[in-house]
PLY file of the C-alpha trace (Angstrom):
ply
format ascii 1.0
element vertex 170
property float x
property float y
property float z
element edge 169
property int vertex1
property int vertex2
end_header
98.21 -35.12 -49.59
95.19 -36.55 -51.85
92.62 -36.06 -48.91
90.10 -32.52 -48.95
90.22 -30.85 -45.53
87.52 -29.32 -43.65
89.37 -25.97 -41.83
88.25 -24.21 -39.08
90.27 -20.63 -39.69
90.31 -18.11 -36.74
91.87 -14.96 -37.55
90.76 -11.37 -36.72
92.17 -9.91 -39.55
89.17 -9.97 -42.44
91.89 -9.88 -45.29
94.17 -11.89 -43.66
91.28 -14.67 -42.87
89.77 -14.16 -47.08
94.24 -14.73 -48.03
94.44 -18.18 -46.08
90.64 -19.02 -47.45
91.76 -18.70 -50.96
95.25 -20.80 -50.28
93.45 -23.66 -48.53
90.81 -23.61 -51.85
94.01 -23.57 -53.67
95.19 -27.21 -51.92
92.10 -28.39 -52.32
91.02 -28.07 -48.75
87.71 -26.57 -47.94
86.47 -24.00 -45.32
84.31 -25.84 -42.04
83.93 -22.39 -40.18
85.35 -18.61 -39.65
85.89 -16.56 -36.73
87.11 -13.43 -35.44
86.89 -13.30 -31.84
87.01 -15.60 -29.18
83.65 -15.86 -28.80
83.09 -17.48 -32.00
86.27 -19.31 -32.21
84.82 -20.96 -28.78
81.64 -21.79 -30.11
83.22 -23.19 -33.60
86.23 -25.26 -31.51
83.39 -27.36 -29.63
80.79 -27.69 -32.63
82.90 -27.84 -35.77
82.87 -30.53 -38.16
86.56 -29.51 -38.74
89.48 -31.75 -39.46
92.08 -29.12 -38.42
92.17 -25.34 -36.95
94.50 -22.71 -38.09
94.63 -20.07 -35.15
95.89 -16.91 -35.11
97.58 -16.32 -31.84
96.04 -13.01 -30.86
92.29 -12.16 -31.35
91.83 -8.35 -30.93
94.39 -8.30 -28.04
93.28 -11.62 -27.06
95.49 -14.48 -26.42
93.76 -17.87 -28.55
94.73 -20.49 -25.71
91.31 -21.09 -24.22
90.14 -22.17 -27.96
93.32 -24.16 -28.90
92.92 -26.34 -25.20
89.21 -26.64 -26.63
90.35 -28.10 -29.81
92.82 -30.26 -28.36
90.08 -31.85 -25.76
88.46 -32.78 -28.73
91.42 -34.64 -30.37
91.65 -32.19 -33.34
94.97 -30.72 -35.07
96.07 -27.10 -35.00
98.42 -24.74 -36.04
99.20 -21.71 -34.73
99.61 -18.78 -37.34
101.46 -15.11 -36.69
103.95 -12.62 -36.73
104.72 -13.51 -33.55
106.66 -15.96 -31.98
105.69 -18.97 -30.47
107.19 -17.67 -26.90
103.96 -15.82 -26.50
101.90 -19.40 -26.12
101.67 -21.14 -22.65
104.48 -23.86 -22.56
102.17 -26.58 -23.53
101.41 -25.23 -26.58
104.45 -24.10 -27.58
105.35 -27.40 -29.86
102.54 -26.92 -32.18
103.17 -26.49 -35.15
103.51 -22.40 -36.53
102.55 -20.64 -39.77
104.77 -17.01 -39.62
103.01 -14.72 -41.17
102.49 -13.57 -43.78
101.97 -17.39 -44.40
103.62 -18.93 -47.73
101.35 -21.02 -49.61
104.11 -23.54 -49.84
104.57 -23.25 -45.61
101.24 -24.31 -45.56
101.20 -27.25 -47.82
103.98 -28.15 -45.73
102.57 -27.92 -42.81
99.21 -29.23 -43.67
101.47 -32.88 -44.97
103.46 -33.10 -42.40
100.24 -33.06 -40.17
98.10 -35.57 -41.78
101.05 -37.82 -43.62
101.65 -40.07 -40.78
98.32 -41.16 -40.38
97.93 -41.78 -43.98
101.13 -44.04 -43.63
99.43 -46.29 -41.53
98.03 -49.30 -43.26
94.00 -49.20 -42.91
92.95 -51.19 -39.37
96.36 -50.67 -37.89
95.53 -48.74 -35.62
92.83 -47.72 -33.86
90.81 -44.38 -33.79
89.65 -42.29 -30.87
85.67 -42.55 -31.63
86.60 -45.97 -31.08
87.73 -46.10 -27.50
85.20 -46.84 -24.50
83.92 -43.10 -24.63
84.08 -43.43 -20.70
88.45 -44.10 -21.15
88.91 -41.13 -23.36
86.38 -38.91 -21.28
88.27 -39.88 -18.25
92.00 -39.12 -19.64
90.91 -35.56 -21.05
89.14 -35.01 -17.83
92.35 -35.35 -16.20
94.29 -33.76 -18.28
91.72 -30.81 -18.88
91.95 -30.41 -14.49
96.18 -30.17 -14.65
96.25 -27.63 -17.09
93.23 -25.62 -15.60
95.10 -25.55 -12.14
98.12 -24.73 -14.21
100.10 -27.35 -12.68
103.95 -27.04 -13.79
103.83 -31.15 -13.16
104.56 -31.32 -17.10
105.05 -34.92 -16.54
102.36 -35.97 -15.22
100.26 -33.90 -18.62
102.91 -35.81 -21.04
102.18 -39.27 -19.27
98.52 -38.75 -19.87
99.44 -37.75 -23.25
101.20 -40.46 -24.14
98.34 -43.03 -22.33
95.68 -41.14 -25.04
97.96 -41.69 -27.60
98.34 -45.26 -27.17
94.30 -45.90 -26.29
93.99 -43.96 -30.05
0 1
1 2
2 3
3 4
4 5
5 6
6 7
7 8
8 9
9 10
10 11
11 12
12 13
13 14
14 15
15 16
16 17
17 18
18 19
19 20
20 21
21 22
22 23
23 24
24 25
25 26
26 27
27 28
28 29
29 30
30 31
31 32
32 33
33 34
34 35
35 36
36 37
37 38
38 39
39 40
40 41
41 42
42 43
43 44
44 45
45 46
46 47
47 48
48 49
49 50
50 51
51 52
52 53
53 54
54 55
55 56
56 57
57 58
58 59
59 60
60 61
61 62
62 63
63 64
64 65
65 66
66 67
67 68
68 69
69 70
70 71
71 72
72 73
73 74
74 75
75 76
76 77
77 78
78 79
79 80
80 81
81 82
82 83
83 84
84 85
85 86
86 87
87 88
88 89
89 90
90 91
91 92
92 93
93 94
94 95
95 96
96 97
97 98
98 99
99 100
100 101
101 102
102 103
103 104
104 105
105 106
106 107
107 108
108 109
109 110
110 111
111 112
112 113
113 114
114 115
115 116
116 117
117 118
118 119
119 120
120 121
121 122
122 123
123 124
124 125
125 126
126 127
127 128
128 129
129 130
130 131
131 132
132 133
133 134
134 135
135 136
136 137
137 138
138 139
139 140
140 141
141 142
142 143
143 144
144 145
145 146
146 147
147 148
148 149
149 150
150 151
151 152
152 153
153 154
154 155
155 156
156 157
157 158
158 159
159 160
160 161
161 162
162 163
163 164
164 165
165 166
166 167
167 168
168 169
């Protein structure tokens, strides 16, 4: 990838956090915000400048699923990094992508390509972008799909349909 990334990185572990830090300076990518906790991983996943999160799963004992559904209302990339397994996520989030830790530089590069690549693919004006749409649309498709997973509906179709109506108004 020839594009600089601005990372949001939310892990708990202070060496673990300064490890990833130096690999995405390696790639070329640059650091948009750091958190520990869920608290700040919150604030950062609704503020951020960030063109992708990388988010550890557990945060001092705390699962990160309230800040990953925050990221993803906001149309923003994520991957999931630990030593665990990805059978600790809700269901929905179990096909994001997942660093194992400790994370490979390489696994990351990886990752971070096979990410962004498609969209790079696309020839310029093919398609078009979510700040774009009637802000009214997208507000109203999130909405809805924000209220199915909040009342933890098992309807999975009905949160895929709405998936795939965002992804065709992007």
């Amino acid at each position: 990838m020839d594009r600089s990334l601005a990372v949001l990185l939310v892990e708990d572990e202070a060496l673990t956090r300064m490890v990833l830090s130096d690999m995405l300076d390696e790639l070329g990518h640059r650091i948009a915000g750091e958190a520990g906790d869920i608290e700040s991983a919150s604030s950062y996943a609704m503020t951020a400048e960030d063109d992708l999160a990388i988010l550890d799963i557990n945060l001092h004992g705390r699962y990160v699923d309230p800040v990953a559904d925050l990221i993803a209302l906001r149309g923003k990339p994520f991957v999931f990094a630990s030593g665990y397994g990805p059978e600790v996520l809700p269901s929905l989030l179990r096909r994001r992508p997942l660093l194992r830790k400790p994370v490979a530089l390489d696994d990351l590069k990886l990752t971070i390509d096979r990410i962004f690549e498609p969209a790079e693919r696309c020839p310029r004006g093919s398609a078009r972008t979510a700040s774009r749409l009637p802000s009214s649309l997208l507000i109203g498709l999130l909405g809805r799909r924000a209220a199915l997973i909040a009342r933890q509906s098992l309807d999975v179709r009905r949160v895929l349909l709405l998936d795939r109506r965002i992804r065709a108004a992007c």
